[in-house]
mmJSON file of the N, C-alpha and C atoms, coordinates in Angstrom:
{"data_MODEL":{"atom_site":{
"group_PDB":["ATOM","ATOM","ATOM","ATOM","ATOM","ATOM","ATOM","ATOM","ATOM","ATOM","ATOM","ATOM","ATOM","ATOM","ATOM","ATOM","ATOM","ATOM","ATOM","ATOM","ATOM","ATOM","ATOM","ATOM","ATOM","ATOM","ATOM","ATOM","ATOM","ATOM","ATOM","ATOM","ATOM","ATOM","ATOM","ATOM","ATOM","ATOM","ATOM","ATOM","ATOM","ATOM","ATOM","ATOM","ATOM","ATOM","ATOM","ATOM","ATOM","ATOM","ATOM","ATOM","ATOM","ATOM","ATOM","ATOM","ATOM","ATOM","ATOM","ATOM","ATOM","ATOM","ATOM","ATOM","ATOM","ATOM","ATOM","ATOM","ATOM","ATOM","ATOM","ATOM","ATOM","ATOM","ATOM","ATOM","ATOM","ATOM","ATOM","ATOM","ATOM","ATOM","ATOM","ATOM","ATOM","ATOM","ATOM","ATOM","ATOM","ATOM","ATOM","ATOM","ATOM","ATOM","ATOM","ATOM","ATOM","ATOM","ATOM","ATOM","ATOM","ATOM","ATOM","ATOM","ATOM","ATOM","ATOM","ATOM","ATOM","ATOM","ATOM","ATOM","ATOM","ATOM","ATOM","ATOM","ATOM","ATOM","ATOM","ATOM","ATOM","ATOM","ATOM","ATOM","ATOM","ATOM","ATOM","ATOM","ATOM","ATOM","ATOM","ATOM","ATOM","ATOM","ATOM","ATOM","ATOM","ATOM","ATOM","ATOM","ATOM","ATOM","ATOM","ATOM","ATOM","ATOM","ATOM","ATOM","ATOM","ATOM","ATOM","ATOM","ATOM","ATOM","ATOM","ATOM","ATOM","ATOM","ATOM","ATOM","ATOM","ATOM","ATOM","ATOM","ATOM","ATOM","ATOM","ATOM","ATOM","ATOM","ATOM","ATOM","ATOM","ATOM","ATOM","ATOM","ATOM","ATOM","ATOM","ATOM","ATOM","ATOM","ATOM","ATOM","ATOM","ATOM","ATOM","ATOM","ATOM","ATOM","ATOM","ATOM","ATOM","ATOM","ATOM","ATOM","ATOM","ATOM","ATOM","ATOM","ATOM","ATOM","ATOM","ATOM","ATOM","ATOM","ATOM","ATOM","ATOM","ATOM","ATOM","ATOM","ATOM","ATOM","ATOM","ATOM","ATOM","ATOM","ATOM","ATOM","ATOM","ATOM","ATOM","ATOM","ATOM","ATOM","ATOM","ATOM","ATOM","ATOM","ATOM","ATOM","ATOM","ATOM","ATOM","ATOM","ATOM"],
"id":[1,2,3,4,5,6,7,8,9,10,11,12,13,14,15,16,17,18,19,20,21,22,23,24,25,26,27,28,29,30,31,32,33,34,35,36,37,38,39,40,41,42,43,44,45,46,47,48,49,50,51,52,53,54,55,56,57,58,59,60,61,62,63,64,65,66,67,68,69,70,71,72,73,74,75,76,77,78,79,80,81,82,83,84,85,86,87,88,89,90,91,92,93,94,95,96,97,98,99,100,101,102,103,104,105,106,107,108,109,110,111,112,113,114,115,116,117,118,119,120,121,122,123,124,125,126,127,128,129,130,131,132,133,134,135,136,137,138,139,140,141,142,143,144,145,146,147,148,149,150,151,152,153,154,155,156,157,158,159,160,161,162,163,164,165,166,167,168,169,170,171,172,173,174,175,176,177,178,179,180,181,182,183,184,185,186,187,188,189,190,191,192,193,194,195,196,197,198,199,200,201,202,203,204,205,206,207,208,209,210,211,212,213,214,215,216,217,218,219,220,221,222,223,224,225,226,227,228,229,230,231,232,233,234,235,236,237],
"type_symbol":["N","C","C","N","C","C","N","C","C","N","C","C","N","C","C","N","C","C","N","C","C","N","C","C","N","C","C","N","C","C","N","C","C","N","C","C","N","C","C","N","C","C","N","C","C","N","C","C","N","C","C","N","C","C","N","C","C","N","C","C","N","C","C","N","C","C","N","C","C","N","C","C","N","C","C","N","C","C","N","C","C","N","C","C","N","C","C","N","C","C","N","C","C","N","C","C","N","C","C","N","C","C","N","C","C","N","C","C","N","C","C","N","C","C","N","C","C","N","C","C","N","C","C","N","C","C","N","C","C","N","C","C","N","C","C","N","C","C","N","C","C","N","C","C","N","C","C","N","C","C","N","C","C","N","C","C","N","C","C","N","C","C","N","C","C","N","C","C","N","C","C","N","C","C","N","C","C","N","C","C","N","C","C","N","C","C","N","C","C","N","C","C","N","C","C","N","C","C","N","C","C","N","C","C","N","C","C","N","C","C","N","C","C","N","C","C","N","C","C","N","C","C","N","C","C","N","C","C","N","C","C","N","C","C","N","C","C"],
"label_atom_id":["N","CA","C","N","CA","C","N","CA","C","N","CA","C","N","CA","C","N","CA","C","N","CA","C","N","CA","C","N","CA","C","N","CA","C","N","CA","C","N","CA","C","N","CA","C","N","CA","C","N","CA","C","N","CA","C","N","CA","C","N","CA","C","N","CA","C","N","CA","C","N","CA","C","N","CA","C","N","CA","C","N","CA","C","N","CA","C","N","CA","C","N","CA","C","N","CA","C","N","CA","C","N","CA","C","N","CA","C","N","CA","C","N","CA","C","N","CA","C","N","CA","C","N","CA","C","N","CA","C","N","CA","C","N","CA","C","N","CA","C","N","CA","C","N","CA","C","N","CA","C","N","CA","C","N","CA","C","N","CA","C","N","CA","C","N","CA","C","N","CA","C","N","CA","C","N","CA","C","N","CA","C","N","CA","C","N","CA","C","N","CA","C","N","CA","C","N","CA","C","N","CA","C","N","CA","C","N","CA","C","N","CA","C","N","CA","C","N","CA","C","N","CA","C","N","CA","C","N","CA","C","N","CA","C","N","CA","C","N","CA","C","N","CA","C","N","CA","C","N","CA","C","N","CA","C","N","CA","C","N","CA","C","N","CA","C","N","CA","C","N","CA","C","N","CA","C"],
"label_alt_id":[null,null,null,null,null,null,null,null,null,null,null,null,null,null,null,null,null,null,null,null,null,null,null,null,null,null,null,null,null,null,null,null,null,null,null,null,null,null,null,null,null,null,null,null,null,null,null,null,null,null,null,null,null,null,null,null,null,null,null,null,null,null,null,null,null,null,null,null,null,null,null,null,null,null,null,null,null,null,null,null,null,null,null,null,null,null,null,null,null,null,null,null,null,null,null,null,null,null,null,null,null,null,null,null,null,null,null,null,null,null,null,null,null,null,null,null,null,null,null,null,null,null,null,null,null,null,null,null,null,null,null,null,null,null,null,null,null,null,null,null,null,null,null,null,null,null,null,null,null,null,null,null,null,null,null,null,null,null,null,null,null,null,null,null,null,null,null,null,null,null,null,null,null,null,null,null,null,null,null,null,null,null,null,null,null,null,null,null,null,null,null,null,null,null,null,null,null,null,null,null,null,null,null,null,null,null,null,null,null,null,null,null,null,null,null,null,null,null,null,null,null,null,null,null,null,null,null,null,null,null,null,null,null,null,null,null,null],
"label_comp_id":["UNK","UNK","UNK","UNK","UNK","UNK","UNK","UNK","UNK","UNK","UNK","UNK","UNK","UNK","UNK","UNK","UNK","UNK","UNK","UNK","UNK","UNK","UNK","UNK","UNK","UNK","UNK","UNK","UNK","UNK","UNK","UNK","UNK","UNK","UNK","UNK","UNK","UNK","UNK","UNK","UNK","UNK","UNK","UNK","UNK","UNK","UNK","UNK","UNK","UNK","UNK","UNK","UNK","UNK","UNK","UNK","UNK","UNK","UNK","UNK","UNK","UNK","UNK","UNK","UNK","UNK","UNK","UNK","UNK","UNK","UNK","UNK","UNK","UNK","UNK","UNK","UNK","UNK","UNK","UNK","UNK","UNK","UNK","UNK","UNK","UNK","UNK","UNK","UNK","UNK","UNK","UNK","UNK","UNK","UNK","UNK","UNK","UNK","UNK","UNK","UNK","UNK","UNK","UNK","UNK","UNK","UNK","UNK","UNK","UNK","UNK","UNK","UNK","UNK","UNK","UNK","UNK","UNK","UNK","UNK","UNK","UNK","UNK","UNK","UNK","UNK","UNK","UNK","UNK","UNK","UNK","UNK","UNK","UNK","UNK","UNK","UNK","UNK","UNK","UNK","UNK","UNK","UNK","UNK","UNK","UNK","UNK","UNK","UNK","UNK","UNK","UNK","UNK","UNK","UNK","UNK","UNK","UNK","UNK","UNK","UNK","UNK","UNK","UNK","UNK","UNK","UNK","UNK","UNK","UNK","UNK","UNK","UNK","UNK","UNK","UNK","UNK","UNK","UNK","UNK","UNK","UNK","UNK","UNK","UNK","UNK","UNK","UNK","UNK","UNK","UNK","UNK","UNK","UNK","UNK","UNK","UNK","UNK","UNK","UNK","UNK","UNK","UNK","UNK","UNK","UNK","UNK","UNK","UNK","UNK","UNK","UNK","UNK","UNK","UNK","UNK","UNK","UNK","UNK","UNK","UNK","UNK","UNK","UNK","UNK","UNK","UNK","UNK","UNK","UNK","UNK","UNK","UNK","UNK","UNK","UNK","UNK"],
"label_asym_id":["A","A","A","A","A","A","A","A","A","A","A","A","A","A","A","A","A","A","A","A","A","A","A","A","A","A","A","A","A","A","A","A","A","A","A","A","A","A","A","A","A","A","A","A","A","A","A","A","A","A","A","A","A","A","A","A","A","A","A","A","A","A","A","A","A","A","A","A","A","A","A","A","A","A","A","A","A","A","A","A","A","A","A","A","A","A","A","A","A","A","A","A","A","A","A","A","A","A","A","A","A","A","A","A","A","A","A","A","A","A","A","A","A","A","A","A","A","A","A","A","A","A","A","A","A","A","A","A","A","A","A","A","A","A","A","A","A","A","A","A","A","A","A","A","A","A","A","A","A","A","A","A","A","A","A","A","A","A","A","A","A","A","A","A","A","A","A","A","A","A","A","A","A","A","A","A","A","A","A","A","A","A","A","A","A","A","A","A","A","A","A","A","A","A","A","A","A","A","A","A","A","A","A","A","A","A","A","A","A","A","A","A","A","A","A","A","A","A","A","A","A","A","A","A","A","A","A","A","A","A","A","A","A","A","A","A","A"],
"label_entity_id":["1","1","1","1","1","1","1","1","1","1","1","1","1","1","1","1","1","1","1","1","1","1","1","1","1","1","1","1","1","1","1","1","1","1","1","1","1","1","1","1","1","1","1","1","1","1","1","1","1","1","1","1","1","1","1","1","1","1","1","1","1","1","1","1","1","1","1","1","1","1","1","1","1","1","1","1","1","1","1","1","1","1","1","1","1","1","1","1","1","1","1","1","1","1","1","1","1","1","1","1","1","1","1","1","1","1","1","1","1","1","1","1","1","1","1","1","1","1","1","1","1","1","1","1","1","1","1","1","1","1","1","1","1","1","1","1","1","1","1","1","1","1","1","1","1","1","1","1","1","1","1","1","1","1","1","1","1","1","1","1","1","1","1","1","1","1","1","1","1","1","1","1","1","1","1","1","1","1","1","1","1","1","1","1","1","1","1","1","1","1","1","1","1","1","1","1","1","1","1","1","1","1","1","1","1","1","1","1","1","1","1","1","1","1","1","1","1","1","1","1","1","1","1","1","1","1","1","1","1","1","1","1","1","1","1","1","1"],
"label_seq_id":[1,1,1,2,2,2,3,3,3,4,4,4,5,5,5,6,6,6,7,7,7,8,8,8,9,9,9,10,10,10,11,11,11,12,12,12,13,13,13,14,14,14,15,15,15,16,16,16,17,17,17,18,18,18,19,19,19,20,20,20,21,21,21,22,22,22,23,23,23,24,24,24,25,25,25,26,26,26,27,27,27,28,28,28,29,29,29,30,30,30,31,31,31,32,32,32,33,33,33,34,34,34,35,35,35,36,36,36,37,37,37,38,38,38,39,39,39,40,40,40,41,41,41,42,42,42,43,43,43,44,44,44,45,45,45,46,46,46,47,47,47,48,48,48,49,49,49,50,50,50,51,51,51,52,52,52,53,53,53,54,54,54,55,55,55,56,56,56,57,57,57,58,58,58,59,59,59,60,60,60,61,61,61,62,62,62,63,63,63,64,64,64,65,65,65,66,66,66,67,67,67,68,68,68,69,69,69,70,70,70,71,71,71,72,72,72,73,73,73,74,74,74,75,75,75,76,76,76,77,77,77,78,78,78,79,79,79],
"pdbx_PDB_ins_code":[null,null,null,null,null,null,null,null,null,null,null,null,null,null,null,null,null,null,null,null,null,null,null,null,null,null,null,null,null,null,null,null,null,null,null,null,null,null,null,null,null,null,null,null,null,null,null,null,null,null,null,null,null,null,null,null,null,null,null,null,null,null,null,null,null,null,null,null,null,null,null,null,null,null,null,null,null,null,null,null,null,null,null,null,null,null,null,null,null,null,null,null,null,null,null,null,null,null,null,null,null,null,null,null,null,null,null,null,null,null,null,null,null,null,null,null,null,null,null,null,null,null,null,null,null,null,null,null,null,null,null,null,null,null,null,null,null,null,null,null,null,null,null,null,null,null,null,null,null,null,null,null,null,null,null,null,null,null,null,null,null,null,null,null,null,null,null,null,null,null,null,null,null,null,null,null,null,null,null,null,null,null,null,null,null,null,null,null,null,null,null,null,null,null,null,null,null,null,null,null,null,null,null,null,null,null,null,null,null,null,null,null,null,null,null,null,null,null,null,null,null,null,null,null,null,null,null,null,null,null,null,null,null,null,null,null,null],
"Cartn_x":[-39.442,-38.606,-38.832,-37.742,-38.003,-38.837,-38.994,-39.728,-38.986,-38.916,-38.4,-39.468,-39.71,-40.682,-40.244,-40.616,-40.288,-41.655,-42.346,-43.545,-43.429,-42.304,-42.288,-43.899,-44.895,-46.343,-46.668,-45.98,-46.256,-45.208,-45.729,-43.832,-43.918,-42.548,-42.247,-43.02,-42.867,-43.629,-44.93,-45.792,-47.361,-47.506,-46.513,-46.752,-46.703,-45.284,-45.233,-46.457,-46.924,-48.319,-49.47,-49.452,-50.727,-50.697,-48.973,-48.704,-49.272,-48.568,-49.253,-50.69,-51.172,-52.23,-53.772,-53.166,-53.844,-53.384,-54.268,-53.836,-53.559,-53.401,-52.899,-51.455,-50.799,-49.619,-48.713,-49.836,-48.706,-47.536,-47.507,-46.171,-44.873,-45.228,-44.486,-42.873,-41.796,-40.694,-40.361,-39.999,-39.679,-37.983,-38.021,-36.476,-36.391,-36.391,-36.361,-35.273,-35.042,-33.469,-34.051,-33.448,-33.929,-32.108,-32.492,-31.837,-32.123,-33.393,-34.114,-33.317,-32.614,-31.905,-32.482,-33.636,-33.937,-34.672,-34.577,-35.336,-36.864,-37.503,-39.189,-39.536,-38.253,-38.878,-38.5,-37.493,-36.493,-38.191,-38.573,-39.665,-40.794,-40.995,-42.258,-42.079,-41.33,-40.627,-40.549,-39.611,-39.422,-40.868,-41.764,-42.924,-43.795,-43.999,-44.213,-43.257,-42.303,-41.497,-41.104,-40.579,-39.512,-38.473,-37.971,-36.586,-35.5,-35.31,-34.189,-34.775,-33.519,-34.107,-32.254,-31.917,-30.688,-30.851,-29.598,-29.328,-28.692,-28.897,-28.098,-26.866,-26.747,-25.206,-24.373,-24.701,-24.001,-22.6,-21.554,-20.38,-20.901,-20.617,-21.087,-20.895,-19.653,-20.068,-21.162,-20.899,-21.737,-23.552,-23.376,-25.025,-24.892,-24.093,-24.061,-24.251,-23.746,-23.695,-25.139,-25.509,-26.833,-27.956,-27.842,-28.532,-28.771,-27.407,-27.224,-27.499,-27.394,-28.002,-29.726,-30.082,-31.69,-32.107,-31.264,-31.845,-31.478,-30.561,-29.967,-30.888,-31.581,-32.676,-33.865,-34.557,-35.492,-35.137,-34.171,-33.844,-33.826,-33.237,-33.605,-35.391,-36.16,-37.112,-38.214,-37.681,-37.855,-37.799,-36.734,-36.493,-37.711],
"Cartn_y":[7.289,8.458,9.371,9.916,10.657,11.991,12.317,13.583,14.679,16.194,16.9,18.295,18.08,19.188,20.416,21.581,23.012,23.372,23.659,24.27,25.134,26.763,28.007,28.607,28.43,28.728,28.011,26.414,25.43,24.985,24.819,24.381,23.166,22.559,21.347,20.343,20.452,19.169,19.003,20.316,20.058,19.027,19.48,18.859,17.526,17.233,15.989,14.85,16.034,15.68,15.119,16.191,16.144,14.654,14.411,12.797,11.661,12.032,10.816,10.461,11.736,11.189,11.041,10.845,10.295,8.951,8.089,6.376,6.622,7.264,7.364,7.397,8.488,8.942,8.689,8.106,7.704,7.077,6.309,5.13,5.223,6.969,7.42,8.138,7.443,7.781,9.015,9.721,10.845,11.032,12.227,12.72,13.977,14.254,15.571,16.475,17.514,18.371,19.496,19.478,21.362,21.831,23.341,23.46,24.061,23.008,22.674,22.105,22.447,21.356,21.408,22.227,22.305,21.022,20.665,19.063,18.978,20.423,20.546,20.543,21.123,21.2,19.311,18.416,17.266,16.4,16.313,15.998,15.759,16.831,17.489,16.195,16.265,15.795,13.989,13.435,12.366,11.577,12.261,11.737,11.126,12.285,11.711,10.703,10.038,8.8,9.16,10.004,10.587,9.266,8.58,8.154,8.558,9.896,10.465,12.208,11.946,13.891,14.42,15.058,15.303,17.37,17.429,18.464,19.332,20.488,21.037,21.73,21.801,21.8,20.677,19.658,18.543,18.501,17.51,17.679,17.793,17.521,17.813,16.138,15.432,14.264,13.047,13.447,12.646,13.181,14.239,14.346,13.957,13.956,12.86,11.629,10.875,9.701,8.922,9.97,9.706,10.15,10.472,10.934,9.479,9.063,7.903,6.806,6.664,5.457,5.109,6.627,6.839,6.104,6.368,6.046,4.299,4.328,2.662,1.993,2.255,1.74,1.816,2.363,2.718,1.608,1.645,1.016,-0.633,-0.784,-1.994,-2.881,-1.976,-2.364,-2.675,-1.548,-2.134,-3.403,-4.239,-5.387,-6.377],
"Cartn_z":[-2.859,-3.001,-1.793,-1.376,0.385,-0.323,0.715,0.36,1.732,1.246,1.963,2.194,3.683,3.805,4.34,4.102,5.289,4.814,5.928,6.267,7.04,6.61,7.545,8.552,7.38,8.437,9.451,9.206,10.44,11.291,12.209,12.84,12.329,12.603,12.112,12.926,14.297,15.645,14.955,14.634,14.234,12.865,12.271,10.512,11.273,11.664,12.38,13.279,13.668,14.355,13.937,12.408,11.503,10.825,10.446,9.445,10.564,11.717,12.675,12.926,12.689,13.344,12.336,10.949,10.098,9.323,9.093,9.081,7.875,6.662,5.264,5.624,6.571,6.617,7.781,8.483,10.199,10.337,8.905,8.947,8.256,7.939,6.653,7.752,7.079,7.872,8.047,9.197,8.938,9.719,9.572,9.848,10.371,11.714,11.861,11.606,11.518,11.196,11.782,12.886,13.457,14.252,14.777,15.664,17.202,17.273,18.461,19.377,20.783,21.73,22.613,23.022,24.5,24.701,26.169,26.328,25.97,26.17,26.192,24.447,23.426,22.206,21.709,22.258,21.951,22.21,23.342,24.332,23.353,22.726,22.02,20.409,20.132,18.483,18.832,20.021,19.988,20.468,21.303,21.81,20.083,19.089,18.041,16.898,17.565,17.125,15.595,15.31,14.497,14.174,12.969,13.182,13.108,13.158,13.658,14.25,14.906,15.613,15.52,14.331,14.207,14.532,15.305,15.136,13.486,13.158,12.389,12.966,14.231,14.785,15.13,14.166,14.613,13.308,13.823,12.907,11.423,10.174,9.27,8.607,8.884,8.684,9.83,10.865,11.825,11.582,10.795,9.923,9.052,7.996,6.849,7.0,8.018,8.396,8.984,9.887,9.985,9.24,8.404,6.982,6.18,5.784,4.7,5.932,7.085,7.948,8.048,7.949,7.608,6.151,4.734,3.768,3.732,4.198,3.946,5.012,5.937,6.909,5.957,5.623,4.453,3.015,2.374,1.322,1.659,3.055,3.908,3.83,4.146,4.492,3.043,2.316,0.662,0.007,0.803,0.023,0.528],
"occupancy":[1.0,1.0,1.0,1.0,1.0,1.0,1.0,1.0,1.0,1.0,1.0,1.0,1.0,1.0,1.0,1.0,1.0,1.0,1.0,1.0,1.0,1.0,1.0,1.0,1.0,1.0,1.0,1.0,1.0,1.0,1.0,1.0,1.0,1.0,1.0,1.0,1.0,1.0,1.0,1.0,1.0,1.0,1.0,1.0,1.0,1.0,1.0,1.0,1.0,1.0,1.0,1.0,1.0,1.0,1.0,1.0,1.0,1.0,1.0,1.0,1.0,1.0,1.0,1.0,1.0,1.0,1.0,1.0,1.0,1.0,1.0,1.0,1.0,1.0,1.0,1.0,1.0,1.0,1.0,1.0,1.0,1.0,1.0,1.0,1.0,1.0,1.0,1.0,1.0,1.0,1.0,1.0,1.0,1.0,1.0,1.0,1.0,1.0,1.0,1.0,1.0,1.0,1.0,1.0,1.0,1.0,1.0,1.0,1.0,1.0,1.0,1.0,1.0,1.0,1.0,1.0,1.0,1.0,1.0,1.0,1.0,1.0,1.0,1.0,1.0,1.0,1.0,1.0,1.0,1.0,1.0,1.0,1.0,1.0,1.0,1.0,1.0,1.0,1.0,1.0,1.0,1.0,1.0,1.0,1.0,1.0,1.0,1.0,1.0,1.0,1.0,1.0,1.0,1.0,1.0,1.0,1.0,1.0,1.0,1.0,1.0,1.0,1.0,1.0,1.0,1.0,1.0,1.0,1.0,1.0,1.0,1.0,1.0,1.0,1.0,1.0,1.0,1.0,1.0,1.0,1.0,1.0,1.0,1.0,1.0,1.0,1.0,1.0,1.0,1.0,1.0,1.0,1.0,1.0,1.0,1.0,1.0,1.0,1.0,1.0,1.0,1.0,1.0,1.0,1.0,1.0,1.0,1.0,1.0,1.0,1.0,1.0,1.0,1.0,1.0,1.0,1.0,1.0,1.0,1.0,1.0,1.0,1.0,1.0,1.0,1.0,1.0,1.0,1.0,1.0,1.0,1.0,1.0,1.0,1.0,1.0,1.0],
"B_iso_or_equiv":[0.0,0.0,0.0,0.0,0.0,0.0,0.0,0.0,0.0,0.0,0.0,0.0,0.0,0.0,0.0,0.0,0.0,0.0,0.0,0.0,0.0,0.0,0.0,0.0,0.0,0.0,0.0,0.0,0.0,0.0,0.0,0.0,0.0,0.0,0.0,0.0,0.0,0.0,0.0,0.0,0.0,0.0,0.0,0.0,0.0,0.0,0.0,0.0,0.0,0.0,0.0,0.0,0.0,0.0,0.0,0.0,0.0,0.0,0.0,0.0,0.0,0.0,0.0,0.0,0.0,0.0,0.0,0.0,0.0,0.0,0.0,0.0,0.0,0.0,0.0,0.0,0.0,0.0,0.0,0.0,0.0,0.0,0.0,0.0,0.0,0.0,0.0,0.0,0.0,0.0,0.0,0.0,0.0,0.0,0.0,0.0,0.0,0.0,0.0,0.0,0.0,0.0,0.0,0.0,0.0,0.0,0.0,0.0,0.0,0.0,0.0,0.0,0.0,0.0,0.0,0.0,0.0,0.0,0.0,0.0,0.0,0.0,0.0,0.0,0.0,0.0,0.0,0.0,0.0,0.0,0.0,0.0,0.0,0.0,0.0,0.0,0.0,0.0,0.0,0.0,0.0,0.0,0.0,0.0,0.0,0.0,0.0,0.0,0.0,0.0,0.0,0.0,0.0,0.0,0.0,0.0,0.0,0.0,0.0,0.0,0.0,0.0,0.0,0.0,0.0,0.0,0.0,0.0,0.0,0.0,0.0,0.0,0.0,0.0,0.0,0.0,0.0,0.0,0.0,0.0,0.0,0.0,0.0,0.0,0.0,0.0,0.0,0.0,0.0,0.0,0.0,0.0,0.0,0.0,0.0,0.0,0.0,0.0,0.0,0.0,0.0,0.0,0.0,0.0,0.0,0.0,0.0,0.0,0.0,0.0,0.0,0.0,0.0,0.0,0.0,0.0,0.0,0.0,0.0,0.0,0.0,0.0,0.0,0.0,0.0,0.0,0.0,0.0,0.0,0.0,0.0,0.0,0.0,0.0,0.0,0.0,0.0],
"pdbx_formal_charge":[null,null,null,null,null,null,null,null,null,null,null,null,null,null,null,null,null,null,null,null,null,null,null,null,null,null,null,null,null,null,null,null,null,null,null,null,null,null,null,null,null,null,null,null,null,null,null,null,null,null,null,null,null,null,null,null,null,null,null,null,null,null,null,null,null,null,null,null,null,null,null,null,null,null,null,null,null,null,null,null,null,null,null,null,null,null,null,null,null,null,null,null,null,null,null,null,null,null,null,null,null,null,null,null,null,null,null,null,null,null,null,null,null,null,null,null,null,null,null,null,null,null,null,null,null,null,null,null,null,null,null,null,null,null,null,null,null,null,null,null,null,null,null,null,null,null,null,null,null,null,null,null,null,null,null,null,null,null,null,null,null,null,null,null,null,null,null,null,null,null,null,null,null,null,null,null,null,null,null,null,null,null,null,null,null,null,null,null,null,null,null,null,null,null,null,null,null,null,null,null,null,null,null,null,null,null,null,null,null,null,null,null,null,null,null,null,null,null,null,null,null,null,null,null,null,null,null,null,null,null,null,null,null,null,null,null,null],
"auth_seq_id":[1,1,1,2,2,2,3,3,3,4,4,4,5,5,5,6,6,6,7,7,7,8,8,8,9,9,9,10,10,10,11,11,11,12,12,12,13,13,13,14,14,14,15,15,15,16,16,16,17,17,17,18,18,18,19,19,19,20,20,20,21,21,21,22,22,22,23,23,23,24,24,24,25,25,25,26,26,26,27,27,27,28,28,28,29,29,29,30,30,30,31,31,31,32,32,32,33,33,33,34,34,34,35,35,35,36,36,36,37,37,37,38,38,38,39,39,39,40,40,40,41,41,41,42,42,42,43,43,43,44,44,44,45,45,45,46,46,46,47,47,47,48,48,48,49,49,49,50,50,50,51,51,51,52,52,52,53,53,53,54,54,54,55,55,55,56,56,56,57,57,57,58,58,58,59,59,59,60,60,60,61,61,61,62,62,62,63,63,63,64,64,64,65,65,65,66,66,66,67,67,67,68,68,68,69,69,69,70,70,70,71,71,71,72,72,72,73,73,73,74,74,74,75,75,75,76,76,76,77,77,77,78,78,78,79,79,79],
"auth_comp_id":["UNK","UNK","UNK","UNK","UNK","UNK","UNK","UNK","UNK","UNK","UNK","UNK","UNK","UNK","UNK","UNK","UNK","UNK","UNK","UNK","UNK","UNK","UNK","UNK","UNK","UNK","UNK","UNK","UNK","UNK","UNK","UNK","UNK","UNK","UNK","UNK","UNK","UNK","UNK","UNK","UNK","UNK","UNK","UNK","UNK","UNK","UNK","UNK","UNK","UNK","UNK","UNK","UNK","UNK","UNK","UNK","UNK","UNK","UNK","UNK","UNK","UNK","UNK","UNK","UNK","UNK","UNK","UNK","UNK","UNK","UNK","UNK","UNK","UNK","UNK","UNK","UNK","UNK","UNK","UNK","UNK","UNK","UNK","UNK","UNK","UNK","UNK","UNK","UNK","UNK","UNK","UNK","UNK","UNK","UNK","UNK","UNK","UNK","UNK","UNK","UNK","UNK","UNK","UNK","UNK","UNK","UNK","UNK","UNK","UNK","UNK","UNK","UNK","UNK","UNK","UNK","UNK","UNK","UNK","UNK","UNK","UNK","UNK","UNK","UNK","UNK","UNK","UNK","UNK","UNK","UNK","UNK","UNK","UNK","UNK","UNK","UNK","UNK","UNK","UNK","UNK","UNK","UNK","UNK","UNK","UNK","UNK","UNK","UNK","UNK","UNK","UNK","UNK","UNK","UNK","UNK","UNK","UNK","UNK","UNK","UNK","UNK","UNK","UNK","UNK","UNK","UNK","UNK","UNK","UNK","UNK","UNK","UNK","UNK","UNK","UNK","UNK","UNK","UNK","UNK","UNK","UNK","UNK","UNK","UNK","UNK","UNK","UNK","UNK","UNK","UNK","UNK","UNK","UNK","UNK","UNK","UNK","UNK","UNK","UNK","UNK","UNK","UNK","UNK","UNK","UNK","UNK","UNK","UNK","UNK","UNK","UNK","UNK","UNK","UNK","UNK","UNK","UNK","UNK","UNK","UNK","UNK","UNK","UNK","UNK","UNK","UNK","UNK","UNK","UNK","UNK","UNK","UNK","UNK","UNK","UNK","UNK"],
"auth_asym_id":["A","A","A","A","A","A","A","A","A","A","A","A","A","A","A","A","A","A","A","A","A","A","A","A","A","A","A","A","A","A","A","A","A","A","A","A","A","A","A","A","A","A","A","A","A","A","A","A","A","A","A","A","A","A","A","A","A","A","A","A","A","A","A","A","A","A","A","A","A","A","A","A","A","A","A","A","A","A","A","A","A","A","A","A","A","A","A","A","A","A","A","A","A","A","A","A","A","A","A","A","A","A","A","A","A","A","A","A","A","A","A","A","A","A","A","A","A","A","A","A","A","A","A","A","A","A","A","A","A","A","A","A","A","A","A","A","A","A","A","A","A","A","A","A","A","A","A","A","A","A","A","A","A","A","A","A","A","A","A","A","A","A","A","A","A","A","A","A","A","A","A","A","A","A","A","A","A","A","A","A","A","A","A","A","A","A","A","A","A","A","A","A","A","A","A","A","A","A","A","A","A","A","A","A","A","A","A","A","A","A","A","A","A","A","A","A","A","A","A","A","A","A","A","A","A","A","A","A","A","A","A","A","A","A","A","A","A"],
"auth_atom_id":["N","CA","C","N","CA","C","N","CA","C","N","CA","C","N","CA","C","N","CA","C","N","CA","C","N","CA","C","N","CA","C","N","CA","C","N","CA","C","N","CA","C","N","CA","C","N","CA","C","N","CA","C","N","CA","C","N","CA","C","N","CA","C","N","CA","C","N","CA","C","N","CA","C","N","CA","C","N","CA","C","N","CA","C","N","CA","C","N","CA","C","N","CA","C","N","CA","C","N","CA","C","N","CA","C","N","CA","C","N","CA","C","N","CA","C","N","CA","C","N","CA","C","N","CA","C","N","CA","C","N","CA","C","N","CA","C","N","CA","C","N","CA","C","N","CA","C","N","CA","C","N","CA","C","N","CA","C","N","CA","C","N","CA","C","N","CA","C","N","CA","C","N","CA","C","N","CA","C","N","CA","C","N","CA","C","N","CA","C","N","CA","C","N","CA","C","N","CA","C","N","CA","C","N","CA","C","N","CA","C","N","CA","C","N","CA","C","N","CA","C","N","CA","C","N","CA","C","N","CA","C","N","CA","C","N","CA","C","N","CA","C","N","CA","C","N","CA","C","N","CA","C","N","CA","C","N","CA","C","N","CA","C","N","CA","C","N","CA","C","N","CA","C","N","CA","C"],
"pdbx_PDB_model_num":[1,1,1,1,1,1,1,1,1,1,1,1,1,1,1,1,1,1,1,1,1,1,1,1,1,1,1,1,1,1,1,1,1,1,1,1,1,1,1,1,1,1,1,1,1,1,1,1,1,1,1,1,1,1,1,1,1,1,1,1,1,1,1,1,1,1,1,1,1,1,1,1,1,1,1,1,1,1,1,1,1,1,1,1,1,1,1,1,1,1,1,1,1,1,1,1,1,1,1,1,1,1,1,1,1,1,1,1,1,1,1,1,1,1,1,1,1,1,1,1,1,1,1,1,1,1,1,1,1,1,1,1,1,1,1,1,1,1,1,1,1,1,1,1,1,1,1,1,1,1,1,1,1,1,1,1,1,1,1,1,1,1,1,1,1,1,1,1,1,1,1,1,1,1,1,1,1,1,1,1,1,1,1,1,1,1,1,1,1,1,1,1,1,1,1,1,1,1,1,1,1,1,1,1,1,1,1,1,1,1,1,1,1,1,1,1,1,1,1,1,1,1,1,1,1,1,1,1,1,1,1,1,1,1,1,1,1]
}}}
């Protein structure tokens, strides 16, 4: 079952940071959703291998789309 985090005290890159870099949680899929575009924050997020790094200014179905491409990749790997 996905799990959905906001950690306002933490930024998102660190939480991100924290799952990687413990062997309980490193393999656990994630999904970023910010409205981060600059290349140094993009830089920061994709270096820790995120499977997706979606904008929230993106069309509203082309985030849907890559939303349900995320779970159907996941539901994939289930079988």
């Amino acid at each position: 079952m996905p799990i959905v985090l906001r950690v306002p005290a933490i930024p998102g890159p660190k939480v991100l940071e924290m799952l990687r870099s413990e062997s309980s949680t490193s393999d656990i899929p994630v999904m970023f959703l910010t409205v981060k575009s600059d290349k140094e924050s993009v830089m920061q997020v994709l270096s820790l291998k995120p499977e997706k790094y979606l904008l929230k200014t993106m069309p509203p179905a082309e985030l849907v789309a890559n939303i349900d491409e995320f779970f159907e990749k996941q539901k994939m790997k289930e079988w």
